[in-house]
N, C-alpha and C positions, 0 to 999 in steps of 0.2 A: 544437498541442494546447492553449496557452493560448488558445483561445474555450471549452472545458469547463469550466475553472474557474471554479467558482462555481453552476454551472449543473447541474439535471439531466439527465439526459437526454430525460426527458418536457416538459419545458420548452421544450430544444434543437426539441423533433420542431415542435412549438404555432411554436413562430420562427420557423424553417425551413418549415414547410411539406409537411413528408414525414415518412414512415413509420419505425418504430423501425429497421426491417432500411435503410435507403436510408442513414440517419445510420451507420449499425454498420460497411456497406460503405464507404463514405466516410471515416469513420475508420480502418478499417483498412489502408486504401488510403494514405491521407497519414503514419500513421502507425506502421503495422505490427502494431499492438495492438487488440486487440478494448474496448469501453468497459469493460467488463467487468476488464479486465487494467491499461485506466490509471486506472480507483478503486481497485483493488488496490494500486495502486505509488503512487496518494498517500496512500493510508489508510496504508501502512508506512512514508512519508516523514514524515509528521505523529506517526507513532509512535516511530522512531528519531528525531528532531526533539526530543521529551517526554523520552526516556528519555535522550539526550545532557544535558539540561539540569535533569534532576532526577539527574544520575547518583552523588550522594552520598546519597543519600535512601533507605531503606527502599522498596521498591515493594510495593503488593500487586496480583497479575497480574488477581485477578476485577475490580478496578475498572478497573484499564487498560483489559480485554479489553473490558468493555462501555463506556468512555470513546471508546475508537476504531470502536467500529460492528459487532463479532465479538460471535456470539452468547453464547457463553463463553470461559472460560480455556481448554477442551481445541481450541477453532477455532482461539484465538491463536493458538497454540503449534503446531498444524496447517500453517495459512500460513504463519507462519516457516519450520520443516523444508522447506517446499513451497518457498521463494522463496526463503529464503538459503542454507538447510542446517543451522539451528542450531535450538536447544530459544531460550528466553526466558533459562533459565539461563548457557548457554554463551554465548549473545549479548552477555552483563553479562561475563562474564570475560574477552572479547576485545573490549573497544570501540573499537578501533582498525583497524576495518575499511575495506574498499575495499569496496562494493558496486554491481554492475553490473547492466542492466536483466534481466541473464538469469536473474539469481537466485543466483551466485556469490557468492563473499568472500573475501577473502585480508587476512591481517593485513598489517598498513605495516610499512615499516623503521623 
């Protein structure tokens, strides 16, 4: 999956030489994720990424939400429940999570 990075997907197709649906097959194929699922799982890694490293700091969620690419605060907060199971709030009180591609989360010992 690292030849995506960096790259769009309309850019990928201009490289490669095929069509949007041929790249989607293709990737799903190597990787089990649709493109659609692995911007999802890096837009949430570059987010827990930020919110690890400002994790003393006052946050305010509307500038996060549109910092990482989500149209508002209520999408953030949408994907999260969606992919981890947690609000943005609940997420800040357990940061000591284990997250796996499925969307789970379990606190560490």
């Amino acid at each position: 999956m690292c030849h995506l990075e960096g790259h769009g997907s309309d850019e990928l197709e201009k490289q490669l030489s095929c069509s949007r649906r041929t790249l989607e097959r293709a990737v799903m194929k190597v990787t089990g994720l649709t493109i659609k699922q692995h911007e999802m799982m890096k837009r949430l890694d570059l987010l827990f990424t930020y919110l690890y490293k400002h994790a003393d700091k006052t946050l305010n969620w509307v500038d996060i939400a549109l910092k990482f690419g989500f149209s508002d605060q209520p999408h953030l907060i949408r994907e999260l429940k969606k992919h981890i199971g947690a609000t943005p709030g609940s997420y800040l009180n357990t940061r000591n999570l284990i997250i796996d591609i499925y969307g789970d989360f379990e606190s560490t010992p």
